[in-house]
Each structure stands twice: as structure tokens, then as C-alpha cells.
C-alpha positions, 0 to 999 in steps of 0.5 A: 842070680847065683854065679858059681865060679869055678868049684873045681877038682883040681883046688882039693891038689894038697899043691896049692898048700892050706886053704881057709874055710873048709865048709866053704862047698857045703855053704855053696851047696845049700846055696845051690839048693836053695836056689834049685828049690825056688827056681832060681836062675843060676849061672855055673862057671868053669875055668879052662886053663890054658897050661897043660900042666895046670890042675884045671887044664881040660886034660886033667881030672882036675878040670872037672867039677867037684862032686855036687856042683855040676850045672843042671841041664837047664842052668847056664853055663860057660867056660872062661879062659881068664880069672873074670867071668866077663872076659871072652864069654857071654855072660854080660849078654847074657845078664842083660838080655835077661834083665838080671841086674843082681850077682849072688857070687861064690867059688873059688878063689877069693883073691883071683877069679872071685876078685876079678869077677866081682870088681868087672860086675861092680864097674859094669853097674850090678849090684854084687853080693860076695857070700864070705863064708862060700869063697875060699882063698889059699896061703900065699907069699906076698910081693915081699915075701912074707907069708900071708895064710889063707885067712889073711889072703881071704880076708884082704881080697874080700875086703878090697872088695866090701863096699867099692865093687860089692857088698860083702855078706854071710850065706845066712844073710842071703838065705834071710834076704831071700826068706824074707823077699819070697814071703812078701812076693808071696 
């Protein structure tokens, strides 16, 4: 199961300052097509802010998905009001009630919704695959204000992560996961 996680208009604000991993979408769009192109079930997810002046409230252009990654009719969808997927949707039903037991998660960002999700997934028994190269993280200002940039910020979130709720992987290890797992089921 891929699970794509809020790629959204309104993280291309220049508000939210420098950004890691600009190929980071083109990553997660040859995900999606790998996936569509197998049959694949994938689940999209988009946040609903509760703030108005937020970029992702619904009454900003922001709220809309980026160009490419709008759910097809027959893929799953849900909209959350908090950073994890689990909070107040479907999608744990959902998973069980299909007998998906395996997350395939990319979006945005790695240090809050893609964090969230992934330890919730890790802590309700799935088996959790974060793709490094199709997340992304923002700059930031620690607790202590220090400037962390959007690597240092990426890499600490993914790595709080990597072997406690998920295994940390590249996009080109899941394509030759599943490369590999289709030629045997074939």
C-alpha cells in the first residue's frame, strides 16, 4: 500500500523558508506511477487545516494538491484535521478490513505528518517503509534556537524513525522490492 501524504499547493509558499530534497515530488510521481501501472492500491491524504490563515485551510489555493497527485477516481482518499493519518479517519479500518498490512509512506513533511503517521503505523503492528528521497522537511529553529537547515531536519525525524516504527529506505529500493517481488509472483 502506498500512502501519500499531503503533497499539497500550499508547501511551494517561499513562507515556509528553504526546503531539502527538491526532486523529492518527481520521486513520489514515479512512485504513483509504478504503482497505477501494476494496479496497485494507493491511499491519498490531504490535511484540512483548521486555521484559516493556514496555506492548507480549504479556503486557500494552498489546500488543493499539487499538479500530478490528485487521487484517481478508484484510489482512496481522506482528508485529516491533525498531523497522523490515523486521527479521526478511516484509514486503520480501512487497512484492516482490506488485509493491508504494509505502508509504503511519502509526502510531506518528514518532521510532522509523515513522522506522526509513521510511529501511529509502527505502534499499531504494520510493517512501515518511509521512502527518504520522496519526503522533505523544511529549515527550522530548534527548542534552543538554533538554526537547524532542512537536511538537519530530514535527517533527524527520519532517523528517530529508522529501525523503531519504520525501516527507512530509497525509492530505488522499493521499485527493486517490487521488481523483484512481481517477477516471482509472475
Amino acid at each position: 500500500m502506498l500512502l501519500v501524504v499531503d503533497v499539497q499547493r500550499g508547501f511551494d509558499d517561499p513562507a515556509w523558508g528553504d526546503r531539502n530534497n527538491p526532486e523529492a515530488e518527481t520521486k513520489m510521481l514515479e512512485l504513483m506511477r509504478i504503482w497505477r501501472n501494476k494496479d496497485f492500491p494507493i491511499i491519498h491524504v490531504q490535511h484540512v487545516s483548521q486555521d484559516p490563515n493556514s496555506k492548507l485551510h480549504p479556503s486557500n489555493s494552498g489546500f488543493a494538491f499539487k499538479k500530478g497527485f490528485e487521487p484517481l477516481e478508484e484510489e482512496y482518499f481522506i482528508r485529516k484535521k491533525v498531523n497522523s493519518c490515523f486521527i479521526g479517519t478511516e484509514l486503520d479500518n480501512y487497512l484492516k478490513n482490506n488485509g493491508y498490512q504494509t505502508l509504503i509512506v511519502i509526502g510531506l513533511t518528514s518532521n510532522h505528518c509523515i513522522s506522526t503517521t509513521v510511529r501511529m503505523a509502527g505502534n499499531l503492528g504494520y510493517r512501515t517503509y518511509v521512502c527518504d528521497d520522496a519526503t522533505a522537511a523544511f529549515e527550522a529553529t530548534s527548542y534552543d534556537g538554533l538554526h537547524l537547515t532542512a537536511e538537519e531536519v530530514h535527517r533527524h525525524a527520519l532517523s528517530a524513525l529508522h529501525e523503531e516504527f519504520a525501516e527507512v529506505v530509497s525509492c530505488y529500493q522499493v521499485i527493486n522490492l517490487v521488481e523483484e517481488t512481481t517477477k516471482t509472483t509472475s
